[in-house]
Each structure stands twice: as C-alpha cells, then as structure tokens.
C-alpha positions as CSV (number, residue, x, y, z in Angstrom):
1,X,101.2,-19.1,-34.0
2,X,102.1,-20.5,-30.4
3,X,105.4,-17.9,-30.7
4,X,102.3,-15.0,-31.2
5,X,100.6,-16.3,-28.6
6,X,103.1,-16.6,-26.0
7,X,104.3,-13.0,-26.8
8,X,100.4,-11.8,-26.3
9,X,100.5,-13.2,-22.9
10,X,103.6,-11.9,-22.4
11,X,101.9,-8.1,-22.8
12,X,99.2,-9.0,-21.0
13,X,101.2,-9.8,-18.2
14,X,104.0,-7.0,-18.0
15,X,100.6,-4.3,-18.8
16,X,100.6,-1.7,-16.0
17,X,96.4,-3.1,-16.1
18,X,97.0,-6.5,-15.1
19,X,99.4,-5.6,-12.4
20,X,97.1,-3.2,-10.7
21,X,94.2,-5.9,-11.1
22,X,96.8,-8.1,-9.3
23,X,97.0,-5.4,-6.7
24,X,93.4,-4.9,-6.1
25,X,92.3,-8.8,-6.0
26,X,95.1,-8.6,-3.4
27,X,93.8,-6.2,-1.5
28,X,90.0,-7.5,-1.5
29,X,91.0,-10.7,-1.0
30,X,92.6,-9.0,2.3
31,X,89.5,-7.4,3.4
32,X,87.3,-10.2,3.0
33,X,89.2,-12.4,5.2
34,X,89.4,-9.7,7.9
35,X,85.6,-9.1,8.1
36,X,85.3,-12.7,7.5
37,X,87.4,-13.7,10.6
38,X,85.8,-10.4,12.4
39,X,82.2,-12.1,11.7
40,X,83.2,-15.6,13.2
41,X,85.6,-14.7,16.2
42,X,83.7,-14.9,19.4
43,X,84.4,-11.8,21.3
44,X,82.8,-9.6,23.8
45,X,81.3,-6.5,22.4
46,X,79.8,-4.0,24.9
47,X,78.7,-0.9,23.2
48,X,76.8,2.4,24.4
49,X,75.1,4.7,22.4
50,X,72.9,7.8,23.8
51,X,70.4,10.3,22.5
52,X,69.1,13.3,24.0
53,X,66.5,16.0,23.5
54,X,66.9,19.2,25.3
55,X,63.4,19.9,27.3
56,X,64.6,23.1,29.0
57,X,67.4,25.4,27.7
58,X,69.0,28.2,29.6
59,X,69.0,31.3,27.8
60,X,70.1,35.0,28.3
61,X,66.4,37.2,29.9
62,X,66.3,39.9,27.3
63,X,63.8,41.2,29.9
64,X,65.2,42.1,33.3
65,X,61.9,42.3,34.8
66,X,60.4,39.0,33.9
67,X,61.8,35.8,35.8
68,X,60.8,32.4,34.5
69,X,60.9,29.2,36.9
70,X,60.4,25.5,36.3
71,X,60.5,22.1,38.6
72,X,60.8,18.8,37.9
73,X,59.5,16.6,40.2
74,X,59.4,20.2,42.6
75,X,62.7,20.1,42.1
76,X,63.7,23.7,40.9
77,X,66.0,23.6,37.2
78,X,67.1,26.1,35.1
79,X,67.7,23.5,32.3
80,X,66.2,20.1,32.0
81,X,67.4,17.3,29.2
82,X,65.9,13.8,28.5
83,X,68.3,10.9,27.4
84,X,67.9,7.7,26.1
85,X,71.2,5.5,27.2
86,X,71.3,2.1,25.4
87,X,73.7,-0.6,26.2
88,X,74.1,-4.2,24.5
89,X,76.3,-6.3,23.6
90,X,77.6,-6.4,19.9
91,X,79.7,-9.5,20.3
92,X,79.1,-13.3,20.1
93,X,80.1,-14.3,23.7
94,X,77.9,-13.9,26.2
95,X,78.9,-10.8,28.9
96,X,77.9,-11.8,32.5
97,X,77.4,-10.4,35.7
98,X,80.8,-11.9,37.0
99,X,82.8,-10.2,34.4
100,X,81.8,-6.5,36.0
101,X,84.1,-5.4,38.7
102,X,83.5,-3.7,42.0
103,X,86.6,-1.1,41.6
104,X,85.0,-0.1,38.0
105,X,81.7,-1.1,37.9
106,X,79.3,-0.4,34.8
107,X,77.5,3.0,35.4
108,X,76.2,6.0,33.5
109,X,78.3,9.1,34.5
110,X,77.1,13.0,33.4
111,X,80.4,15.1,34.1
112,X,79.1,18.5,35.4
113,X,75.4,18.0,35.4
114,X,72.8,16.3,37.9
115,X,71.0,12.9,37.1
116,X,67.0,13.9,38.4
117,X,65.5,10.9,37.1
118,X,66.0,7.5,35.4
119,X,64.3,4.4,34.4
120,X,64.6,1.1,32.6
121,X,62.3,1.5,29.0
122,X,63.0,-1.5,27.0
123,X,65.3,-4.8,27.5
124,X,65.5,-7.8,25.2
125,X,64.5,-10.4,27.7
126,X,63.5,-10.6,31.4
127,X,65.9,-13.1,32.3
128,X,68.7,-10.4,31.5
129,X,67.7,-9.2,35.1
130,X,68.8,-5.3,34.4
131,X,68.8,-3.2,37.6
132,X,69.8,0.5,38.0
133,X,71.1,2.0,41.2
134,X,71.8,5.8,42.0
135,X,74.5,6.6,44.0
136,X,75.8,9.9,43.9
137,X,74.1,13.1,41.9
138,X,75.7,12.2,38.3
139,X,75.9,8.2,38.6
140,X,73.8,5.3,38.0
141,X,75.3,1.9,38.2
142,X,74.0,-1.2,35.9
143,X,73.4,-4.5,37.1
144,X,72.4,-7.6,35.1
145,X,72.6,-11.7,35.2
146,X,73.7,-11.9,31.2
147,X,74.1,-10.4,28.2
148,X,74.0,-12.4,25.0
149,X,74.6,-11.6,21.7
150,X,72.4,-8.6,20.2
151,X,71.1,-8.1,23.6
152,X,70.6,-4.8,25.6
153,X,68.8,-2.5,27.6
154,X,67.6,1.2,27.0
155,X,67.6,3.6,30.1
156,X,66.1,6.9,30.2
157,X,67.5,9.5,32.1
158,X,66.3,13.0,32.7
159,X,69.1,15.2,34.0
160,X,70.4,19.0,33.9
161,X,72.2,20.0,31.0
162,X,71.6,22.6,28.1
163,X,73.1,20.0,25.3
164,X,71.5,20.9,21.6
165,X,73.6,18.5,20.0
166,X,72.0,15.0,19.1
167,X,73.8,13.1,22.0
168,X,75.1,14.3,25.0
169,X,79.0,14.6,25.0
170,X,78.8,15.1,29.0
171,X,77.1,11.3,29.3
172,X,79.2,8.7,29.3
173,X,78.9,4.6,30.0
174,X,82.1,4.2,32.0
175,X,83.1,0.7,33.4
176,X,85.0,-2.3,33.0
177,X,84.0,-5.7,31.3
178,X,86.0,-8.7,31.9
179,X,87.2,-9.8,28.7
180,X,86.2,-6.8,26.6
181,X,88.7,-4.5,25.1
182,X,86.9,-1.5,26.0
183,X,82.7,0.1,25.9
184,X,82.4,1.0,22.2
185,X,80.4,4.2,21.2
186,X,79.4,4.1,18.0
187,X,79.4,7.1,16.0
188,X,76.3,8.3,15.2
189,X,77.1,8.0,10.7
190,X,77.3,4.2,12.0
191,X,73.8,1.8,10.6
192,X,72.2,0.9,13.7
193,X,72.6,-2.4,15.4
194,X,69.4,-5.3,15.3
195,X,69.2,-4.2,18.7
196,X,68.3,-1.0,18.8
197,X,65.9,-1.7,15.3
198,X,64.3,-4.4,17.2
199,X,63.8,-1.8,20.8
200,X,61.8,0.7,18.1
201,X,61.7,3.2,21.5
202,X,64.8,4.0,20.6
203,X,64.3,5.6,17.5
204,X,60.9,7.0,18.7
205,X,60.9,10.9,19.2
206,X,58.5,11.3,21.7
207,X,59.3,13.0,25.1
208,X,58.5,10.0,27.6
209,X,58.7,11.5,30.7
C-alpha cells in the first residue's frame, strides 16, 4: 500500500496540472506582495485629471450671408470650452508648499488656446490654502500650504478651444514636485479616486459658469 501511495504522489507531482498550479500560486503570490508593498510604501502621489465640455464649437457657415458672434465676459470668441482641472494627491506622504519649485512651478498650461476664466470650485479643507494666479494667456499657477493624503482641489477654467473629446488633450498640469516621480494623469477607464467621489462637482454635468 505505502509503495501505491508513494507512486500516486509521484503522478501528482510530475502532472503538467500541478506544475502549472505551482506556476500560478507563484505568480499571485508575486502580485500580492507588490500591491501589498505598493498600499503601505509612503510616497508622494500628485495626480491631475480634467474634463471638459465644449460650450461653443467653431463650425464651417454653410450660409455666406449670415455671421454669428459671441462674447464671453465682452470678450469676443469664436469657440468657448469649460474645464474642470482636479489635482490631489494619491499618495500617503504629505506634498507641501516647499516641495514646489520656482524654475517649474505647478500650473495649468493650454498649448495653443487662451485661458478666459478660472476659479477654485471645491477643495478638501481650508487649511490646504489653494490659490490660483494668471500669468500669461494659457497659464495659471497653483499655490497651496499642504496636501495630505486623498486631498485636492478642483479648478474650473473656461478657455478657447473646440475639443469634443471628454478631456482636453491641449490642458495639461505641468510642474515639478519635490519628491514625486512625476504628475500622474489617470486614464479615464481608471475607477475614480475617494477624492474626486467625495468633491461630487466633479462628476456633476452642469455648465457652472
């Protein structure tokens, strides 16, 4: 009996089955330790995720005769957009103020297109301090005291642009964070973050101009 017995294991063990189960427990076993040690390392995380809704496109007059004029602010545009910019910070270590730089400081940037209005719409607490500052046309800089973990601000920004897609490829968060790797943009397949569940303007569709 044990001679039967041993020479079942043996099967069992030279099966093509239990080798790829030995493969796959490998693997997982892999996996969970990197998201494991992902979850606990203390990192800084700045991410930036827009959404934009196309107010004013500019389309070809199929009528010569008829000219059609808007103004924003009596400001004439031919095309008008609406953005909602959200920054935060996806990591576990808080970002501060003195890990922004003056050579690359933290701005919005709209290659090709003019910034007409913008605006601070949600932050997670007032003691994040968030300021905005215009300085050219296409730029607005971003100021703050702190940033902790799963906090952020949302910025709207109405600006030129005929963009139908769902974000605006010409809007970009450009900057340098002390510490961080880079500003993360989410795709938008990605789930969305506690932070921009917990702004709900984010998600909202209305047009708040």
């Amino acid at each position: 009996k044990l001679h039967h017995y041993q020479r079942f294991m043996e099967e069992i063990i030279n099966s093509v089955w239990f080798i790829i189960s030995g493969y796959l427990i490998g693997i997982i076993s892999i996996i969970v330790a990197v998201v494991t040690y992902r979850k606990s390392k203390v990192i800084k995380r700045p991410c930036a995720f827009n959404r934009t809704n196309n107010l004013i496109s500019k389309s070809k007059n199929t009528i010569s005769d008829i000219q059609i004029t808007a103004e924003y602010k009596g400001v004439p545009v031919e095309t008008l957009s609406y953005t909602k910019v959200a920054f935060y910070n996806a990591g576990k270590r808080t970002i501060k103020n003195s890990d922004l730089t003056q050579i690359d400081p933290l701005r919005i940037e709209i290659e090709d297109e003019v910034i007409y209005d913008y605006e601070i719409i949600y932050f997670s607490k007032e003691a994040n301090n968030f300021k905005l500052d215009k300085v050219v046309g296409h730029t607005v800089l971003i100021n703050f005291d702190y940033i902790d973990f799963k906090q952020g601000v949302i910025i709207k920004i109405i600006h030129s642009g005929n963009t139908p897609t769902y974000t605006s490829k010409n809007l970009k968060v450009k900057g340098t964070v002390i510490g961080a790797k880079k500003i993360e943009t989410p795709h938008p397949s990605f789930p969305p973050t506690n932070f921009l569940l917990a702004s709900e303007i984010f998600y909202e569709d209305e047009i708040l101009i």
